[in-house]
C-alpha positions as CSV (number, residue, x, y, z in Angstrom):
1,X,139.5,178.4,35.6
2,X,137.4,180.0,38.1
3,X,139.4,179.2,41.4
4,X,142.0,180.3,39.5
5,X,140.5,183.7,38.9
6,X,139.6,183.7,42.6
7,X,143.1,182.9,44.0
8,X,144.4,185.4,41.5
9,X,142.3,188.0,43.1
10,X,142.3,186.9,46.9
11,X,146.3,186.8,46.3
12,X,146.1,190.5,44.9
13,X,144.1,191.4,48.0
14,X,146.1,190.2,50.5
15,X,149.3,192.0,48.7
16,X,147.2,195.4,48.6
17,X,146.6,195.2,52.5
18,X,149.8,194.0,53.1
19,X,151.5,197.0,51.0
20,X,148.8,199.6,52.8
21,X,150.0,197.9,56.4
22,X,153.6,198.2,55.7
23,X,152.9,201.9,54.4
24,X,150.9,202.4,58.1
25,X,154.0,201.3,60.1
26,X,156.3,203.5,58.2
27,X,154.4,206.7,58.5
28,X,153.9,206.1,62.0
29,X,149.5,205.8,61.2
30,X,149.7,209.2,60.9
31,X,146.4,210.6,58.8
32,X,146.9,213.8,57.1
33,X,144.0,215.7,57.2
34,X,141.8,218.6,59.1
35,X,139.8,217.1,61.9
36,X,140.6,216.2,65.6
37,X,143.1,213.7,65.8
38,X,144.6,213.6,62.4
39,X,148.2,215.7,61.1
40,X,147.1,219.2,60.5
41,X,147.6,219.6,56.6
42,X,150.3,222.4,55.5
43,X,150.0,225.2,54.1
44,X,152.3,228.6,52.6
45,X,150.8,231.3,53.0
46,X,152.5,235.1,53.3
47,X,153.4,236.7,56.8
48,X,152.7,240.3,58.0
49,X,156.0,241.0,57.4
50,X,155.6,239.3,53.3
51,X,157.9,236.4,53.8
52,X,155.9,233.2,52.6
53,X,156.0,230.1,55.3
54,X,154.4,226.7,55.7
55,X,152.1,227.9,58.4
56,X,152.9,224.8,61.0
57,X,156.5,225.0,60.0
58,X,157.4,225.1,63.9
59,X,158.6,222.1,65.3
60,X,158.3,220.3,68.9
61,X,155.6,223.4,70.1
62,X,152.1,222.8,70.7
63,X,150.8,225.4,68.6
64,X,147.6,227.5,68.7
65,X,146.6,228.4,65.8
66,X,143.8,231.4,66.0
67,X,141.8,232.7,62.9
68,X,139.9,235.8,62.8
69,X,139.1,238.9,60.9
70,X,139.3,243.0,61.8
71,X,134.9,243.5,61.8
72,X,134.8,240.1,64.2
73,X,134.3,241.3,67.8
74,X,134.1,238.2,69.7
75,X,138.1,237.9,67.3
76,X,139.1,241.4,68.8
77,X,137.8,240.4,72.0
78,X,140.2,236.9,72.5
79,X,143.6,238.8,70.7
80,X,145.0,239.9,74.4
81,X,144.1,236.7,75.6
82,X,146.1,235.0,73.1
83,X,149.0,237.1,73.5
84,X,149.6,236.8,77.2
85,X,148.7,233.0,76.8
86,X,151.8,233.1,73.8
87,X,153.7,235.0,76.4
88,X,153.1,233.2,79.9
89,X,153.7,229.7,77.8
90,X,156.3,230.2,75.4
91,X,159.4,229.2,77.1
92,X,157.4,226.0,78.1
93,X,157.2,224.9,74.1
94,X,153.8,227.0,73.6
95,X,153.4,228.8,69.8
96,X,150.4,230.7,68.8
97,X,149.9,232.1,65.7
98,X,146.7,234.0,64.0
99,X,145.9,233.9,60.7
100,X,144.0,236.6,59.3
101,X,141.0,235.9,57.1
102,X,142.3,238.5,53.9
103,X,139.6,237.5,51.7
104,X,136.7,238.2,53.8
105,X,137.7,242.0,55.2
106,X,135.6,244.4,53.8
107,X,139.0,246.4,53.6
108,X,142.1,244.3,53.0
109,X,144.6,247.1,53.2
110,X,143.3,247.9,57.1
111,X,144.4,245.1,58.4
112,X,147.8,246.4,58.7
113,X,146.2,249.6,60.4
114,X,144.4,247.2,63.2
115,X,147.6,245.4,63.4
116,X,149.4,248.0,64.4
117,X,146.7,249.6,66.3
118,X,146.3,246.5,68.9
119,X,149.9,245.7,68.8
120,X,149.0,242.4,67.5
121,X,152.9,240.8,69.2
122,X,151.9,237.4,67.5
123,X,152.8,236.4,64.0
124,X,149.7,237.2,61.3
125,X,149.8,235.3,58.0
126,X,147.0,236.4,55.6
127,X,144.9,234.5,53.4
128,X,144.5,236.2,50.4
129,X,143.0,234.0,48.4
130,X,140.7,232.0,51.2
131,X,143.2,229.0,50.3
132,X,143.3,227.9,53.8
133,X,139.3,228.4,54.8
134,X,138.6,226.2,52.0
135,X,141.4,224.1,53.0
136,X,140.4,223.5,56.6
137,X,136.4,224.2,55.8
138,X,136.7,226.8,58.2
139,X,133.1,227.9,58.9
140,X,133.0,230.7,61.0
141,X,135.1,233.0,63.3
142,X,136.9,233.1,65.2
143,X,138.2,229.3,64.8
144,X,141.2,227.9,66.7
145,X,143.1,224.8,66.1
146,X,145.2,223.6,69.3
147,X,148.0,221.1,67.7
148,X,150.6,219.2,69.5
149,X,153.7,218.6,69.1
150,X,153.6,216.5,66.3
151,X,151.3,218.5,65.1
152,X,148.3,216.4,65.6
153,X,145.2,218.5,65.8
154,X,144.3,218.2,69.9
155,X,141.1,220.5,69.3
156,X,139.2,222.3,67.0
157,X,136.8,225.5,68.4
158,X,134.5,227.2,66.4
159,X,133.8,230.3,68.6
160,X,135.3,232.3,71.1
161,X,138.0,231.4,73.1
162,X,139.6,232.6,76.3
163,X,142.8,232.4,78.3
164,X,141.5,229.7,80.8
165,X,139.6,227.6,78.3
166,X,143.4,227.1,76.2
167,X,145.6,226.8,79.0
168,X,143.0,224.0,80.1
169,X,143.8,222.7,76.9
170,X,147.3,223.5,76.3
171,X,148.3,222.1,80.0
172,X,148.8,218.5,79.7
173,X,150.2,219.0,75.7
174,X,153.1,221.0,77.8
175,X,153.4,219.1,80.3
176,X,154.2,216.1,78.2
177,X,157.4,217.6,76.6
């Protein structure tokens, strides 16, 4: 009765791993998730412009995603960087979006004003409702998330960036399209 048990058991194993295996090979191993190295999780969230879009919805780009709020100097500091890295890249397969952190301004409603003041060129989704800080556990700002292609989160930076910092990044991504 009791080897019985245990082949029942070993047998339900072995089918579980199998099944979980089979399910690995399908998707390609691809992990869903936040960190380095797994497929950045997705996310709708509402533009500047107040259409609603999954916010990696690009595909074949490696994508820069920057996050940053209007009081966050070393965040005002890195937006021209970001825009002439968006525009020297861009017909190489280069995206960079900013997301702006809505639920931590002070003032919501100026974040249009500082938009328009900088002549933010990049798209600008807003997060409202902090959905994606909780979502990514987004500590601090600035933070930027450098995906590839497949979305696949390359690195994660909590801090400032600069032009030659990404481009070191960005470089080989690019170059392997």
């Amino acid at each position: 009765m009791k080897r019985n048990f245990s082949i029942i058991i070993i047998s339900i194993a072995v089918c579980l791993a199998a099944t979980l295996f089979i399910m690995n090979v399908l998707n390609g191993s691809k992990q869903i998730g936040i960190h380095e190295g797994m497929t950045a999780e997705s996310i709708v969230l509402e533009q500047f412009d107040g259409e609603s879009i999954e916010v990696f919805e690009q595909t074949n780009q490696v994508t820069i995603l920057n996050i940053w709020a209007t009081w966050c100097e070393p965040c005002v500091r890195e937006l021209p960087d970001l825009m002439d890295l968006e525009e020297d890249y861009r017909d190489e397969g280069l995206s960079v979006l900013t997301l702006n952190a809505q639920k931590f301004e002070r003032v919501p409603e100026n974040t249009y004003d500082f938009i328009r003041e900088h002549e933010l060129t990049l798209p600008v989704f807003l997060d409202a409702e902090g959905e994606f800080f909780q979502l990514y556990q987004v500590q601090g700002m600035p933070t930027t998330l450098v995906l590839d292609q497949d979305h696949v989160i390359i690195k994660r930076i909590e801090g400032e960036v600069h032009y030659g910092m990404l481009e070191e990044i960005i470089l080989p991504l690019l170059n392997e399209s």
